[in-house]
Structures are given as structure tokens and as C-alpha cells.
C-alpha positions in Angstrom: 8.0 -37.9 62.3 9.9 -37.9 65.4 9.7 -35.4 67.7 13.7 -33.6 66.9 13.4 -30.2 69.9 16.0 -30.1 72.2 16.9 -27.9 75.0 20.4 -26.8 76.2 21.3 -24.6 78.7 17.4 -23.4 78.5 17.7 -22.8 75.3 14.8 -24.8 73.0 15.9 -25.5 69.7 13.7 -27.1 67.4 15.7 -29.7 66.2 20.0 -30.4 66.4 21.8 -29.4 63.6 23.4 -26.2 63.5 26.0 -25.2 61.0 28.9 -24.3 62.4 30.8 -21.1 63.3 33.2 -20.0 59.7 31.4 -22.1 57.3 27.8 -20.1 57.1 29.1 -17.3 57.2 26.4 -14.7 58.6 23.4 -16.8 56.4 22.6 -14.5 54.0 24.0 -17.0 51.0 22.2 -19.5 51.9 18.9 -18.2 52.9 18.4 -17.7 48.9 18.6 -21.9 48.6 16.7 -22.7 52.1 14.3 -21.0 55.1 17.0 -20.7 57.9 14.3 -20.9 60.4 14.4 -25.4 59.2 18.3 -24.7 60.9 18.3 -25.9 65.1 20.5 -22.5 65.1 23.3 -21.0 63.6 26.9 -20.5 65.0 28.0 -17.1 63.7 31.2 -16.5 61.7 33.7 -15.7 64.7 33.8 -12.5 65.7 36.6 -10.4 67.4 36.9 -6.8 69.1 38.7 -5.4 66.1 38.3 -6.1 62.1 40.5 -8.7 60.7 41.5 -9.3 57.3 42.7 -13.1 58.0 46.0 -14.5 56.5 47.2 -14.1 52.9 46.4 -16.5 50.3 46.6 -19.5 49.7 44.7 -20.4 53.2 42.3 -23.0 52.2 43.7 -26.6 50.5 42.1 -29.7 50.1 43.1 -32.8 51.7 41.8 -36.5 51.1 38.6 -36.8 52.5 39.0 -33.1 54.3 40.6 -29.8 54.0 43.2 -27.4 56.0 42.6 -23.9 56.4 44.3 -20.7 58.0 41.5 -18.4 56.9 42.6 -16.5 60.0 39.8 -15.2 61.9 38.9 -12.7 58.8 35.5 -10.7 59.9 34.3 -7.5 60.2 35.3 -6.8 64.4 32.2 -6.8 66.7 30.3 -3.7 66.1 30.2 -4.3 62.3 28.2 -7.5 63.3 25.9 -6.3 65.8 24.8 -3.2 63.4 24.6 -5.5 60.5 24.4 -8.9 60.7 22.9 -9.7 64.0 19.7 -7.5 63.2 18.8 -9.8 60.5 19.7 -13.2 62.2 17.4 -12.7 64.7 14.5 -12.6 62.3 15.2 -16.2 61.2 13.4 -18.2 64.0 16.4 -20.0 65.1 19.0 -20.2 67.9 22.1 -17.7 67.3 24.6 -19.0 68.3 27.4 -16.1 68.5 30.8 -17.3 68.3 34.0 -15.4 69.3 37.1 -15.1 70.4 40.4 -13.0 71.0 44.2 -13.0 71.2 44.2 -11.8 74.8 41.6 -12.6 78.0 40.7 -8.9 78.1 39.5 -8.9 74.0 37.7 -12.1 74.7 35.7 -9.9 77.9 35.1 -7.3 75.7 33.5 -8.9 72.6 31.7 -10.6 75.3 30.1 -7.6 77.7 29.2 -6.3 74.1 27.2 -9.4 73.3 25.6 -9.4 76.4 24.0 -6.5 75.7 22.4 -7.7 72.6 19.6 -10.4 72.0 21.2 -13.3 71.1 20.8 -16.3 72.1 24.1 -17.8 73.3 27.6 -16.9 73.4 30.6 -19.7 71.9 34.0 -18.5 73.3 36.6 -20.2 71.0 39.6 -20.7 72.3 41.5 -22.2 70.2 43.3 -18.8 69.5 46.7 -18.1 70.6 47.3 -16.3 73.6 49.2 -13.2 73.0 50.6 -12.3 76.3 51.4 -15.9 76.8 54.1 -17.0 74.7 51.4 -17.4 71.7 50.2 -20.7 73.1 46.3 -21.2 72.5 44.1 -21.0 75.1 42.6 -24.3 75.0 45.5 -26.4 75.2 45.9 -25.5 78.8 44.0 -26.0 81.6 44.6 -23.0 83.4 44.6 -20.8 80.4 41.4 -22.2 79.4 39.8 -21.8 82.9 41.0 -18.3 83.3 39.6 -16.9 79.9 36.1 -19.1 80.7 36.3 -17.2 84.3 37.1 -14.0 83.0 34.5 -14.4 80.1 31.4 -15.9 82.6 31.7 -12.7 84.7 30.4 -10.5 82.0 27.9 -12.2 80.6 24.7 -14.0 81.8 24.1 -15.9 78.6 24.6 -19.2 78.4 28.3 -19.7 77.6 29.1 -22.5 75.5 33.3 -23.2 75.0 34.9 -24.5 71.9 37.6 -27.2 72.4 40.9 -27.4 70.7 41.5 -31.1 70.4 45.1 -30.2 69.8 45.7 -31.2 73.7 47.0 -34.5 75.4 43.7 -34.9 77.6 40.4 -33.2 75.9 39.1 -34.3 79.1 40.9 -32.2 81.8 40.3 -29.0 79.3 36.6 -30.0 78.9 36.5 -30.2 82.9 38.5 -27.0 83.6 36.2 -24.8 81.3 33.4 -26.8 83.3 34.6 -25.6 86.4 35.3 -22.0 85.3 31.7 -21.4 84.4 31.0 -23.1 81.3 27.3 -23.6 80.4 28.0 -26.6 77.7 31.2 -27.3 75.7 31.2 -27.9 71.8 34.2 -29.8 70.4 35.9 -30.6 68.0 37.6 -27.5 66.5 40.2 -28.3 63.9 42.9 -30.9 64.1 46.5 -28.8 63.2 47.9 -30.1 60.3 49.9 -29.4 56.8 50.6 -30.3 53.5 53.8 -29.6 51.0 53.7 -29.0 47.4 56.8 -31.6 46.5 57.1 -29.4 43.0 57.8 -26.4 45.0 58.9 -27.8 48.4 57.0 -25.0 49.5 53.4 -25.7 52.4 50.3 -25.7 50.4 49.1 -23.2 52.9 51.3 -19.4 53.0 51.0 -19.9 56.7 52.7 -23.1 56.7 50.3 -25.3 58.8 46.7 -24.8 59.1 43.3 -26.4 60.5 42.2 -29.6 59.2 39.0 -30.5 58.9 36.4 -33.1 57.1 35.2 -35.9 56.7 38.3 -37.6 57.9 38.3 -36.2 61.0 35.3 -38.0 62.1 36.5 -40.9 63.9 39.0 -38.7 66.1 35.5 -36.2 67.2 33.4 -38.7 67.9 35.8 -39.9 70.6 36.3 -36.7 72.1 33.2 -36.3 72.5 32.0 -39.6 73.7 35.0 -38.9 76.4 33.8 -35.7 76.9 30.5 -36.8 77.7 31.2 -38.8 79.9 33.6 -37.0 81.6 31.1 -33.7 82.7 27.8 -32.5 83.6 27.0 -29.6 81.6 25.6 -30.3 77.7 27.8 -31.3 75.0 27.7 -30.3 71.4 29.4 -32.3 68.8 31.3 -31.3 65.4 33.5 -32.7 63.3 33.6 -34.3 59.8 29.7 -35.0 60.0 28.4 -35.3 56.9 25.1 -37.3 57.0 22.0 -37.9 59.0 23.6 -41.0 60.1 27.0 -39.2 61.4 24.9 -36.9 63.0 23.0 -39.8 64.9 26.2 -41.7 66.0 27.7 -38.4 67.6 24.2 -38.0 69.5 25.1 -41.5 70.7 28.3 -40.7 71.6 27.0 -38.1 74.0 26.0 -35.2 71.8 22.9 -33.0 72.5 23.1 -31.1 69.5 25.3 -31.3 66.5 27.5 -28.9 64.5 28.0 -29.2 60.4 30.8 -27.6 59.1 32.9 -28.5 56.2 30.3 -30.7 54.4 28.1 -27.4 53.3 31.6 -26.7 51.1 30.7 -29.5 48.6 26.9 -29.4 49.5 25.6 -26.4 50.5 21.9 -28.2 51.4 24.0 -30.3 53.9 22.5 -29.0 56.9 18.9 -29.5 56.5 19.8 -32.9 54.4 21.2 -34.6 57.4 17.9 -33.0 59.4 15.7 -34.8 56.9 18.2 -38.1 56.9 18.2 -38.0 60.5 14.3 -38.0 60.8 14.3 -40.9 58.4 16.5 -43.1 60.3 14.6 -42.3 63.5 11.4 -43.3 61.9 13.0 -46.8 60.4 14.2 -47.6 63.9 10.6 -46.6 65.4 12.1 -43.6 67.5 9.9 -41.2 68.6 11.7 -38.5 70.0 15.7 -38.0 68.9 16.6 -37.2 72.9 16.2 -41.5 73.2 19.2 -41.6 71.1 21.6 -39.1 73.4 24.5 -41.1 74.8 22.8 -44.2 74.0 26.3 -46.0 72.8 26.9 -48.9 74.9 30.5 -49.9 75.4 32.3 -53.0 75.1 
């Protein structure tokens, strides 16, 4: 078997595939079908300063080869999780990855000096959330929004401080090297593509709050070019999602650039996905004669 450890940001993890943040929830459902500790890490369901109850229903819809949702952030605010759910993480021998955000820069400092304080492992600042006191733009699709909450967010925390991408933006690349400049530690991309879908019968969205996050399998293409261009584009480590679904989807984003690779909507329709695509990925390394899975890490070579 080949060797699948990889470090980023000082971080070991003992091999790449982490599910990602609003798909695992906290791990307790699926620690009854596998040992979490076979998991690289896990990226926590987002947290934010306050509770949330999310959007009303419908907010999930399936799409061909995909899904939209506008779950909306539902969780249980920032204290619930560090009395409750972070206790229990932490026992799983693997990486935590704790993911947040918030509507305004000074919620997104909060949930983040809080965090600090705790034992985990690394902090993922989504910010893909609208910016309250800005018009309700998101974050990430501006470069000086994004650098400021990275800025505000690095000061509070000596963690390493991974950022989560929108790749609703014109250049991923400018975003990716704002945050870079602002004190990001590594960058994970792709969050979900905006999109929507009508029900012709009704003329009414599928979704109650109109348009919602797309993601799956046919996604795919779009996040392995962002991250490819991302890649190439800074120094600090990347990590890939986005519509990976196999050991071998898994392998080409590591190509692309990827250090370490998020799984998100595949666990809906197969809840084993995660350590599958571990187990697929060390198969294909082994066919190829690939000793360690680091060889493969922007290994693509352009036309």
C-alpha cells in the first residue's frame, strides 16, 4: 500500500479525504457504519456565533447528476458545539477541521477567538456568506471583502486558517490571492455553484428560497479547474472539493494541484463514500506502482 500521510499547514493527516463541512454533520451517524479515525479529518457542520434554524422547507432538490440546497446555515451557534460536539470529535484520531462563518466581519472574529481557545485542529472560515453591513454581497466574491474578513479573522487566532472559496466570482484567482495575502494558511475551494430550478406545474422554484447551492457530481469539471488555477496561482496549500465521487476523482483533483481532498455530496447516495474513494485511491496508486500519494500532487502536465 502506498504511503497516503500528508501534511498541511503542519498539520499531519494520515491520508487526504475529509468529508466536507454540512454533509457529515458532527459524525455521530456515521461512526455507527465506520471508525472515523480511517477519515484524513473531518470539516465540521458550519458553525456561527448564534443558533440558526436555516431556511424553510423545501431547501434541498435534486438536480441531474447533483443537487441545490439552501439549508441555510442551520446549527446549533458556537457554544452548543464546543460543549457538545467538539468533546467527542476530538476522540476520533483525526484532523478537525472546524468550519465557520458569519453575516458580519465581527461574528466571523468571534466564533473564531472562541475556537482558538479550544483544541482543534484547524479553523475553515467560509465566506461564501452574505455580508450584512455590505449590501448583502458575500464575502468571497470580492477581493477586498474577502481580504478584510481573512485579516480580521488571522488576528485572533493562531491556528492554521484555511479559507473557503465561493466560485461564484469572475477570477477565483484574485480571491484565492487576496485571502493569501490577508493571512490565509491554505484555501479549500469549491463551495457551491448558485443555481435554481422551477417546477413548470406550479411555476413556482423548487427551492422556498428561490435559488440555492448546487452541488454534485456535475460540478466536477468546473472544481477541478479552479483548483488547478488556484494552484498554480499561490503558495500556501490547496484543498480540493467538488462533485468527487470516486478514488479516481479524488486522484485527478490531487493532480490538479490538490493536497487534500474534500467529499461532500457523494455520502448522500453512499454514505461509505469517504473511506471508499480512500480504499479506490490506494488501489489505483498501487496499479500505477506509486508509492507515496504526495508524487501525484500537481502532477497534471498541460498542453
Amino acid at each position: 500500500m502506498a504511503d497516503m500521510s500528508v501534511k498541511i499547514c503542519g498539520v499531519d493527516f494520515k491520508n487526504p479525504i475529509i468529508p466536507a463541512s454540512g454533509v457529515f454533520g458532527y459524525g455521530r451517524e456515521y461512526e455507527e457504519l465506520f471508525p472515523l479515525q480511517r477519515l484524513g479529518g473531518i470539516a465540521t457542520k458550519g458553525t456561527t456565533l448564534h443558533k440558526r434554524t436555516g431556511n424553510p422547507a423545501p431547501r434541498i432538490a435534486e438536480t441531474p447528476s447533483g443537487m441545490l440546497n439552501s439549508v441555510g446555515l442551520q446549527n446549533p451557534g458556537i457554544d452548543y458545539f464546543i460543549e457538545n460536539e467538539l468533546p467527542n470529535l476530538l476522540e476520533k484520531e483525526t484532523v478537525i477541521l472546524a468550519n465557520f462563518a458569519g453575516s458580519t466581519v465581527d461574528e466571523c472574529v468571534e466564533v473564531a477567538r472562541r475556537l482558538d481557545e479550544t483544541d482543534v485542529h484547524m479553523l475553515e472560515l467560509n465566506i461564501s456568506c452574505p455580508n450584512v453591513k455590505q449590501g448583502g454581497a458575500a464575502f468571497g466574491t470580492s477581493c477586498d471583502m474577502a481580504a478584510e474578513v481573512t485579516a480580521q479573522v488571522r488576528r485572533v487566532t493562531s491556528k492554521p486558517l484555511v479559507v473557503k472559496l465561493s466560485p461564484n466570482v469572475t477570477s477565483i484567482t484574485d480571491i484565492a490571492k487576496a485571502v493569501e495575502a490577508a493571512g490565509a494558511d491554505a484555501i479549500s475551494l469549491i463551495n457551491t455553484l448558485l443555481g435554481m430550478r422551477i417546477d413548470v406545474n406550479t411555476r413556482r422554484p423548487v427551492l422556498r428560497n428561490n435559488v440555492g447551492g448546487m452541488s454534485g457530481a456535475a460540478v466536477f469539471p468546473i472544481a477541478v479547474r479552479m483548483v488547478w488555477q488556484t494552484a498554480n496561482a499561490v503558495k500556501i496549500p490547496v484543498i480540493g472539493m467538488g462533485g468527487v465521487s470516486s478514488g479516481r476523482d479524488a486522484i485527478e483533483m490531487m493532480m490538479a494541484g490538490a493536497q487534500a481532498v474534500q467529499v461532500g455530496a457523494a455520502i448522500f447516495t453512499d454514505p461509505y463514500a469517504p473511506v471508499r474513494i480512500i480504499d479506490e485511491m490506494n488501489e489505483f496508486l498501487d496499479s500505477k506502482g506509486i508509492k507515496d500519494v504526495k508524487e501525484i500532487i500537481g502532477a497534471v502536465k498541460p498542453w
